[in-house]
C-alpha positions as CSV (number, residue, x, y, z in Angstrom):
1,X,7.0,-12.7,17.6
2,X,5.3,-15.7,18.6
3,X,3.1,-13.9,20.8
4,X,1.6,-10.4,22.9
5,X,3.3,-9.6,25.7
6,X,2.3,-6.8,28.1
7,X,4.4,-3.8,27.0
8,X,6.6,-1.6,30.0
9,X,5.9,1.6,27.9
10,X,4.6,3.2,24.8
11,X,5.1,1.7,22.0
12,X,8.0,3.7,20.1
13,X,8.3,4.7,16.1
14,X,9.9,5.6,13.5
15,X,8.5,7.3,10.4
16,X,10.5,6.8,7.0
17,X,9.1,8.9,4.5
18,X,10.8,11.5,1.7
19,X,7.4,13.6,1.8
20,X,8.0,15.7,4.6
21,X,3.8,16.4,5.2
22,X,3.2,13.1,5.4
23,X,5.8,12.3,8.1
24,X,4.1,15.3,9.8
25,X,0.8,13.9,9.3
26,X,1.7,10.8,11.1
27,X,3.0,12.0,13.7
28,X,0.2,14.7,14.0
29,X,-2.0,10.9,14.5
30,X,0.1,9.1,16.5
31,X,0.9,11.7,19.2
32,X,-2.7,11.9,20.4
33,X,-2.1,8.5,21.4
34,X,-0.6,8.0,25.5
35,X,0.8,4.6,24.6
36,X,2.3,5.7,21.2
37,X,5.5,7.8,20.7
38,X,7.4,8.5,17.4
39,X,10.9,8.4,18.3
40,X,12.6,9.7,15.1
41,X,11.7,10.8,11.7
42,X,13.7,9.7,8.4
43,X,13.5,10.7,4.7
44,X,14.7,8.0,2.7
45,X,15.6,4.2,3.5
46,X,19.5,5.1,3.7
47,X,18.6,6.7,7.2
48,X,17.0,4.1,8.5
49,X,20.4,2.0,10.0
50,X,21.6,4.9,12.0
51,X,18.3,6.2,13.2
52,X,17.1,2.7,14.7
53,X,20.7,2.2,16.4
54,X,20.2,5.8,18.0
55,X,16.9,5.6,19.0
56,X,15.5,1.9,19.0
57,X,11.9,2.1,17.7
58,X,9.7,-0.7,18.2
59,X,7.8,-0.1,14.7
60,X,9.1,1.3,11.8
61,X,6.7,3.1,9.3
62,X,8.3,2.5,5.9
63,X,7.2,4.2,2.9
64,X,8.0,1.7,-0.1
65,X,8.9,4.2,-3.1
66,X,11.7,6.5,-2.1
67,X,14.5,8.2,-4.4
68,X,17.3,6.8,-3.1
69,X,17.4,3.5,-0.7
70,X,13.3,2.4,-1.0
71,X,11.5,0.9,1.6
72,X,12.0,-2.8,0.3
73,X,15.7,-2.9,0.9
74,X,15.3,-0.8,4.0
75,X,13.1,-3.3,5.2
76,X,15.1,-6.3,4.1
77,X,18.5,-4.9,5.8
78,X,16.7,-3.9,9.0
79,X,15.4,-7.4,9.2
80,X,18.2,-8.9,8.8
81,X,19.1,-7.3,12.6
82,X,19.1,-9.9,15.4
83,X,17.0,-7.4,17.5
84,X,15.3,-5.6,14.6
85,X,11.9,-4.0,15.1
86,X,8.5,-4.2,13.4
87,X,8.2,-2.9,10.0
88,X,4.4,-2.0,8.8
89,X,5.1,-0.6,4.9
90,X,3.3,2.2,3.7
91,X,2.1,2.8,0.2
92,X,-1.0,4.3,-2.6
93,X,-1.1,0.9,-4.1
94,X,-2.8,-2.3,-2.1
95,X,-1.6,-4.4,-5.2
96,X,2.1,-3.7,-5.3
97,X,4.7,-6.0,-6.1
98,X,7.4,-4.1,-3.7
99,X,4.4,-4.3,-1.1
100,X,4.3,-8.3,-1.5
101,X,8.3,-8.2,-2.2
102,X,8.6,-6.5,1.2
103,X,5.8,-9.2,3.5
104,X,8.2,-11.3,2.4
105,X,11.2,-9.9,3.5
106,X,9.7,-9.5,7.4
107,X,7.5,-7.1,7.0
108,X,4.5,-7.2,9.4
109,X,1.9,-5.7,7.0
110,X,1.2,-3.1,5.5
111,X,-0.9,0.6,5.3
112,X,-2.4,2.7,2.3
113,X,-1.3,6.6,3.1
114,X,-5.0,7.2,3.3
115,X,-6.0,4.6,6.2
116,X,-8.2,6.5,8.8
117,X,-6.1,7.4,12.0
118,X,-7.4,5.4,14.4
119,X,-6.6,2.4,12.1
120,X,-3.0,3.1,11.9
121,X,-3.1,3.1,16.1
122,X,-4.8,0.3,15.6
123,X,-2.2,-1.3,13.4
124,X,0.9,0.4,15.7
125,X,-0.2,-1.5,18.6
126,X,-1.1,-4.8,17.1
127,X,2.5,-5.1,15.4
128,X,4.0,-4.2,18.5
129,X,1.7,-6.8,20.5
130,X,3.4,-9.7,17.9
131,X,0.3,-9.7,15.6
132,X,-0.1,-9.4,11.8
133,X,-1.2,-6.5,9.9
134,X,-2.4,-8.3,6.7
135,X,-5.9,-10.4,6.2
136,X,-5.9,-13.4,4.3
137,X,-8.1,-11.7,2.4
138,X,-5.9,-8.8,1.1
139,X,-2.6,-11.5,1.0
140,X,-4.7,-13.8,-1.4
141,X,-5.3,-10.2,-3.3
142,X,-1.6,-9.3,-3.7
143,X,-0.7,-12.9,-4.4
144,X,-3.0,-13.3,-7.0
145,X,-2.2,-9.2,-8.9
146,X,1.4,-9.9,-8.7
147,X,1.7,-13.7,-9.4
148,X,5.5,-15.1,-9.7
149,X,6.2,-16.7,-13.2
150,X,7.2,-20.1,-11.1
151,X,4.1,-20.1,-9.2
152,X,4.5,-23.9,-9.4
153,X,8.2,-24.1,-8.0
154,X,7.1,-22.0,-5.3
155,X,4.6,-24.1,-4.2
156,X,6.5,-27.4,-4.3
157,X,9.2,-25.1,-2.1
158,X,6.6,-24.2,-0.2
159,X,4.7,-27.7,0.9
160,X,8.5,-28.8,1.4
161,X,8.4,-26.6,4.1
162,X,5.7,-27.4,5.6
163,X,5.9,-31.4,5.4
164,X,8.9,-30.5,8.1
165,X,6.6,-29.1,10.6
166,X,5.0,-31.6,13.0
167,X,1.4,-32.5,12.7
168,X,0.2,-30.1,15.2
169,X,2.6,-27.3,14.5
170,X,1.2,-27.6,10.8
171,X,-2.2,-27.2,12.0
172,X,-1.1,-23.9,13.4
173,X,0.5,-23.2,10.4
174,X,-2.6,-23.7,8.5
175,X,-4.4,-22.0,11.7
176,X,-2.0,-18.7,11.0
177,X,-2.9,-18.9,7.4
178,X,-6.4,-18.2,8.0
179,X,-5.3,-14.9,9.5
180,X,-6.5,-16.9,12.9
181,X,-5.0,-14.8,16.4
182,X,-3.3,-16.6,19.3
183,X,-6.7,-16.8,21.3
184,X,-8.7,-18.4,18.3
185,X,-6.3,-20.8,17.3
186,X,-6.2,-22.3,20.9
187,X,-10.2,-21.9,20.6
188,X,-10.1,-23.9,17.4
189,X,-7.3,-26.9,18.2
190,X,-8.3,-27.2,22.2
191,X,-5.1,-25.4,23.4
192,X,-3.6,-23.3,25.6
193,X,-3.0,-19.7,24.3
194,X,0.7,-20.4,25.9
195,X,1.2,-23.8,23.6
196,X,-0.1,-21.7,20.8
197,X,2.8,-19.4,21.2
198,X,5.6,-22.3,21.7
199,X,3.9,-24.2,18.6
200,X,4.3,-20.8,16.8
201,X,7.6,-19.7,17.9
202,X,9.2,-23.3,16.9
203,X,7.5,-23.6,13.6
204,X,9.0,-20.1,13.1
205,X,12.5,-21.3,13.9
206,X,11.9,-24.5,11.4
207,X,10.7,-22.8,8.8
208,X,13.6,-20.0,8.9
209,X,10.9,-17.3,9.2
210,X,10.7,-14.4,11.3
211,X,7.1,-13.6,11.5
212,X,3.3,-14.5,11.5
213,X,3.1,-13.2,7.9
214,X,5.7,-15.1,6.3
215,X,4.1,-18.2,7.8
216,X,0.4,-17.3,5.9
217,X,2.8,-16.1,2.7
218,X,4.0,-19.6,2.5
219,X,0.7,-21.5,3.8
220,X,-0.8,-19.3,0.5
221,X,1.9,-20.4,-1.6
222,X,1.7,-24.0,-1.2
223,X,-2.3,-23.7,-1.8
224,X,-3.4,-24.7,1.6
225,X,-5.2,-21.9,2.9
């Protein structure tokens, strides 16, 4: 996911929700879209497996509460795929400790179930593009409702991490943090947009992250952001 690529087609989903009128009502938004297509439908996270070996999605919807198999251990067994798609997590809470639980498992971001349409296009397209979903703004929010009793461990873990990165690939780190794009980190540290994404893509592999929002996660939890 280090960075957008120019896509051959629409952009394909999958909605996993147990409330069967708010699948519809996604799908209702994202099919007056020509470069959006929902693929499949699911209602619970035991589905998911099977529907995204049938019908490879690009983006996954997830709902986070659901009866059986929720959304967090959907999303971390779908990301544990070698070619696993997007997952953007939908919920009713913006402060939700399965929401944070789930960014952290490889989630891209996440949606509240009332987001105005053209946001969750918006949001569709940017995941599938290999951007982030989540403002530093709103990750410092979840961080700081749903703070871990060994805040202090994690952040020693965390600026372990990062003291492996190289100088510059820390500055992007730091850059990524800030909820910065491709095109304003290379604006920012006097680069190409294409050594931002080979700066990105190898800090991912050093780190052992899979995504733009695990990098700001961990940038937030060792207090650098």
């Amino acid at each position: 996911m280090a960075g957008v690529t120019p896509r051959p087609g629409p952009v394909r989903v999958l909605i996993v929700d147990d409330d069967a009128l708010v699948r519809a009502g996604l799908t209702m938004i994202l099919a007056g879209s020509d470069d959006v297509r929902v693929v499949a439908e699911a209602a619970d996270g035991s589905e998911v497996p099977a529907a995204v070996a049938r019908h490879r999605p690009d983006v996954v919807l997830m709902d986070i509460r659901m009866p059986r198999v929720d959304g967090l251990a959907a999303t971390e067994t779908l990301r544990e795929r070698p070619d696993a798609p997007e997952v953007i997590v939908l919920t009713t809470f913006d402060a939700d400790e399965f929401v944070l639980r789930a960014l952290r498992a490889g989630a891209s971001g996440f949606l509240l179930k009332d987001t105005p349409p053209i946001e969750i296009l918006q949001a569709v397209r940017k995941v599938a593009a290999g951007e982030a979903t989540l403002s530093p703004t709103v990750t410092r929010q979840l961080i700081a409702h749903v703070a871990a009793p060994d805040r202090n461990s994690g952040r020693h873990r965390a600026r372990r991490l990062l003291d492996t990165l190289s100088e510059r690939e820390r500055e992007v780190a730091l850059a990524l943090g800030q909820g910065r794009s491709n095109a304003e980190i290379s604006a920012q540290l006097f680069m190409s947009v294409a050594t931002v994404k080979a700066h990105v893509s190898r800090l991912l592999v050093k780190l052992g992250l899979n995504n733009r929002v695990q990098v700001a996660l961990l940038v937030h939890d060792a207090g650098l952001e």
